[in-house]
N, C-alpha and C positions, 0 to 999 in steps of 0.2 A: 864525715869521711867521704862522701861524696861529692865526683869532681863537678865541680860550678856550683855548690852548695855554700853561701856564708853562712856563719856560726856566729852571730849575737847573743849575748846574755841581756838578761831584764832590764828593760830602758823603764821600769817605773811609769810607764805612759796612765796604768790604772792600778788602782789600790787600793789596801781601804782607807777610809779617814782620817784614821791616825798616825799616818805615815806622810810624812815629806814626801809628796809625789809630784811629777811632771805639773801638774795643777796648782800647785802648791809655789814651784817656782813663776809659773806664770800671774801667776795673785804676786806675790811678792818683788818680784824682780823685772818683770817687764811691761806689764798695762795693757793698754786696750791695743790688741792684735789690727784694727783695722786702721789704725796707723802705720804707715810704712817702715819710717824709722825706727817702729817698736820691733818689727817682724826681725830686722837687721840685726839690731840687739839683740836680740832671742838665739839665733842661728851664733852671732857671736857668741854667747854668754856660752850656748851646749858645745861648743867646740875650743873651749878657752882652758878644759880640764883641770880646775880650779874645785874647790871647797864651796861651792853654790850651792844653797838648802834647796834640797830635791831634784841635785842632780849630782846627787855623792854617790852612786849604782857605779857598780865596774862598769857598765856599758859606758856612760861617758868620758873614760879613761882612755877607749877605743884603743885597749893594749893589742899591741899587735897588729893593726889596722893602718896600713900605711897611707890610704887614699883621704882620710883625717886631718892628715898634712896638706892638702891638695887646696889652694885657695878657691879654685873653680867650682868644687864640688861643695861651699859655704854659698858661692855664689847663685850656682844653679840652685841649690834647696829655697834661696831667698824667693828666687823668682819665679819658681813653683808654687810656694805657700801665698803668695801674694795672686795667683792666677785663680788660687782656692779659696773655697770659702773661708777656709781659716781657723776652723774647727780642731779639737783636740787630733778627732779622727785623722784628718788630713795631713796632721803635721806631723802625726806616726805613721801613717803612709809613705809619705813622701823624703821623710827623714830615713826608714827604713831603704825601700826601692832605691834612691841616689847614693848610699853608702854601698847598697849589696853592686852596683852598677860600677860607682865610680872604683872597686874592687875588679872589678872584671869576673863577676859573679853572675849566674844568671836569675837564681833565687836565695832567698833566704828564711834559715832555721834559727826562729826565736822565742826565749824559752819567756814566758810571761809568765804573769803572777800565780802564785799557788794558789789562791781564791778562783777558780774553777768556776762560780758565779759571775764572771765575765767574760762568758764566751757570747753573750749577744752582741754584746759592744762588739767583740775581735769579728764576730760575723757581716756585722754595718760598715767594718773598716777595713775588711781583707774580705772581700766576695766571693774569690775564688781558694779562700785560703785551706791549709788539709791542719785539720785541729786533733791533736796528738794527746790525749790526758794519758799520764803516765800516774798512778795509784800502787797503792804497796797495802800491806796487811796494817790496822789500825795500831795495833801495839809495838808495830815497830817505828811507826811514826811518832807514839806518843814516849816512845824509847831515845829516840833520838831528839827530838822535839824538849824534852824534860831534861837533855845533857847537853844541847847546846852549847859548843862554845861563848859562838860570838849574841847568842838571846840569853838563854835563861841562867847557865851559867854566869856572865856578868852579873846578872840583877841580882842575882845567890850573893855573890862578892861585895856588892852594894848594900842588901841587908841580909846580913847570915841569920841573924834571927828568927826572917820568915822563909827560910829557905826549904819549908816542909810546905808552906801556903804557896809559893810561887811555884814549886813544882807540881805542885796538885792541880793550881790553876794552868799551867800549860796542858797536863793533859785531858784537863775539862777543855779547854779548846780543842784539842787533838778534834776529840768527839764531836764537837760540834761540829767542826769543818767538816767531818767525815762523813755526817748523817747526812748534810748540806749537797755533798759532794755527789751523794747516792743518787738524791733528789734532780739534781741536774744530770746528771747522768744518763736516768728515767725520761728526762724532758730531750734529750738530743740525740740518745743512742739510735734511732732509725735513721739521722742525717745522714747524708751519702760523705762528705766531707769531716765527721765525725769520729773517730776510733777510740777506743778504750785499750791499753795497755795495763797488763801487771806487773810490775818490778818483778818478782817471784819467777814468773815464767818465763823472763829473758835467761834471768840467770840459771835456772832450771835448763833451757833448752835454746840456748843463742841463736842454735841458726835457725830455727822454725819461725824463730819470733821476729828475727830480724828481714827475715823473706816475706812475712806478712805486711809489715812495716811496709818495705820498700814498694809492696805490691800498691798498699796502700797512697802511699804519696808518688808513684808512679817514678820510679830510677830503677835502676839495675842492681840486683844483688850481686857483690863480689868478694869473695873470700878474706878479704884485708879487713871486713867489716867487724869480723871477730878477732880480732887483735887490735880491741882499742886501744889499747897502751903504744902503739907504733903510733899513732895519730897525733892530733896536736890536740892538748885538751886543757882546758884549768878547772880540775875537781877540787872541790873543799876539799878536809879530813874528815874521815868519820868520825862520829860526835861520841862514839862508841871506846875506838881505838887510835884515834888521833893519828891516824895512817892515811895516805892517798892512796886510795884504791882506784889502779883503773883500767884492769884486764878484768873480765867476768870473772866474779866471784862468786861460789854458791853458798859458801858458809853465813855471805852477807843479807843472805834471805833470812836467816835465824838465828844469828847473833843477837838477839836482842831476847831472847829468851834468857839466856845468863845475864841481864840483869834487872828483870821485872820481876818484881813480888806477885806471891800467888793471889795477895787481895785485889794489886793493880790489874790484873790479867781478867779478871771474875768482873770485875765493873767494867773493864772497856767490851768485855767482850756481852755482857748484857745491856750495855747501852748503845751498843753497834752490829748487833749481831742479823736486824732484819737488811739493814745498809752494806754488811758483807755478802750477804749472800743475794743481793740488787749486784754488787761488783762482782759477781765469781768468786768470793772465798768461801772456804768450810769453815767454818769459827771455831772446828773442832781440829782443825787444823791447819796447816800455810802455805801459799803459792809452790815449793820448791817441790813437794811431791806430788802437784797435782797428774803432772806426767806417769810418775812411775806406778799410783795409783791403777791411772788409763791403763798404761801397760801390764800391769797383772789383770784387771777387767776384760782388755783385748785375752791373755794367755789361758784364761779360765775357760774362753770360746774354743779353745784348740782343742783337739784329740786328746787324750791322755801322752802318748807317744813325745809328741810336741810341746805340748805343756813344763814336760820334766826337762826337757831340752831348752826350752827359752827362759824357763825360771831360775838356771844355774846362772844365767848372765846378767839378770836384775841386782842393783846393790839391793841392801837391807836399810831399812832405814833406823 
C-alpha cells in the first residue's frame, strides 16, 4: 500500500529440490544461458504465461501487471542478462528491477520462499535489500499447514487411507522448519537489513507494528495502512475457514486453538518450545496477548489510585 511500492508474489527463483523451480525450467526448457539465443528464449518462455514446469507460480501470470504486455520491457531484460554474467542471481535481479521499473515503480516487495534458509543467496542478489521474516506461533502453522487446501488436503483425497500419516507428517515438517527457522534467525538477527516480525502482534496491535515496519524499510507510515481490505490484494482462504480475510483480524491469531488435539499441542510445543522462545513466543501462551500482558506489567508499576483506573479499560482474556 505504499506509493511506488510493487507487490510481486513468489517468482520460485529458489526452492527446495523437490519443487519445479526457476532451475528446473532452465535444465529443462532452455540450455546453456551463454548462448544468446538461449537467453531470448528464456525471457520468451517467462512471459508467454503458459503451463511451463517451473514457471506455473502466480508471479508468472503477472495478473494485473500491465507493463508484461510491453514488448520493450522483454527486450530490455534480454539485453541486460546478456551484459550479466548470467547467473540465476542476475536473472532475478534484473527480471525483478525491469518489471518494478517498466511499472512506474520505484522499488519492489517480494514475498519469496517460506524456507527462510535462503536469505544468503537473497543477500548476494539484493545487496541493499530490507529482508522482512514474517513467523507466527508453531501450532498454528502446523494447523493450517495439516488443513491445507491446495497441499495436504489434496493428497488426503488421493489416498484417504493414510490421511492420519500425511497429516502427521505435515506437521513433523511444521517442526522441522520451525526449529530451522529459530536457527537462522540466531545467525542474522544483528543484521542491520534484517527484521523479525510476528503475525501475533500485527494483529494484536496494527499500528505499532506497522510503524516499526515502515521505520524499518524506510517509507512513511500513513493511516490507509490499517485498512488493508481498501487496498489491492490477492489473499488465499483460510485453510481454517475457507474465508478471505483481509482487514486485521485478531481472532485469526488463535483460531487454531479450536481445532488442535491436546496430544498435537503437547508435542509441538515440546519439540519447539526452546525455537519459540529464540522467536519471542511464551509456549505457554500466543502472540495476541503479549501486549495486554505488558499492559498489566506496566499497570502493576502505577499507584494503587491509577492502577484501578487503567485496569477497568483492559479487556479480559
Amino acid at each position: 500500500m505504499c506509493p511506488g511500492m510493487m507487490r510481486l508474489t513468489d517468482p520460485r527463483f529458489l526452492s527446495e529440490g523437490r519443487h519445479k523451480d526457476f532451475n528446473y525450467f532452465l535444465r529443462t526448457k532452455v540450455g546453456n544461458l551463454l548462448v544468446d539465443e538461449n537467453v531470448d528464449k528464456m525471457v520468451e518462455l517467462c512471459f508467454a504465461k503458459g503451463n511451463v514446469p517451473g514457471l506455473d507460480s502466480v508471479f508468472w501470470k503477472f495478473v494485473n501487471i500491465e507493463a508484461a504486455e510491453n514488448p520493450e520491457l522483454k527486450r530490455e531484460i534480454s539485453r541486460r542478462i546478456k551484459k550479466s554474467d548470467r547467473s540465476l542471481g542476475a536473472i532475478a535481479r534484473i527480471l525483478i528491477e525491469e518489471i518494478t521499473r517498466f511499472s512506474g515503480c520505484k522499488r519492489a516487495c517480494v514475498k519469496f520462499p517460506v524456507d527462510v534458509g535462503h536469505i544468503p543467496e537473497l543477500l548476494a542478489w539484493f545487496a541493499d535489500c530490507k529482508i522482512i521474516h514474517i513467523t507466527r506461533d508453531p501450532r498454528a502453522l502446523a494447523m493450517s499447514k495439516s488443513n491445507d487446501p491446495s497441499g495436504t488436503a489434496l493428497k488426503v483425497m488421493e489416498h484417504p487411507r493414510l490421511a492420519w500419516f500425511i497429516r502427521k507428517a505435515a506437521l513433523w515438517r511444521v517442526v522441522m522448519q520451525y526449529r530451522l527457522t529459530s536457527r537462522v534467525h540466531s545467525q542474522f538477527k544483528d543484521l542491520s537489513n534484517y527484521r523479525l516480525f510476528r503475525y501475533e502482534d500485527l494483529l494484536a496491535d496494527p499500528e505499532r507494528i506497522l510503524k516499526q515496519l515502515c521505520d524499518f524499510i524506510e517509507v512513511d507510515f500513513t493511516e490507509d495502512m490499517l485498512e488493508p481490505q481498501k487496498g489491492r490484494h490477492e489473499h488465499q482462504p483460510s485453510s481454517l475457514t475457507g474465508k478471505q480475510q483481509k482487514a486485521f483480524d485478531p481472532d485469526a491469531a488463535h483460531r487454531w486453538k479450536t481445532v488442535i488435539s491436546p496430544i498435537d499441542n503437547f508435542i509441538i510445543v515440546c519439540l519447539t518450545k526452546s525455537s519459540m522462545k529464540d522467536l519471542g513466543y511464551d509456549p505457554e501462551s500466543y502472540g495476541t496477548f503479549r501486549k495486554l500482558k505488558k499492559d498489566r506489567q506496566d499497570i502493576q508499576r502505577q499507584p494503587a489510585s491509577k492502577r484501578a483506573q487503567l485496569s477497568g479499560s483492559l479487556p479480559t482474556e
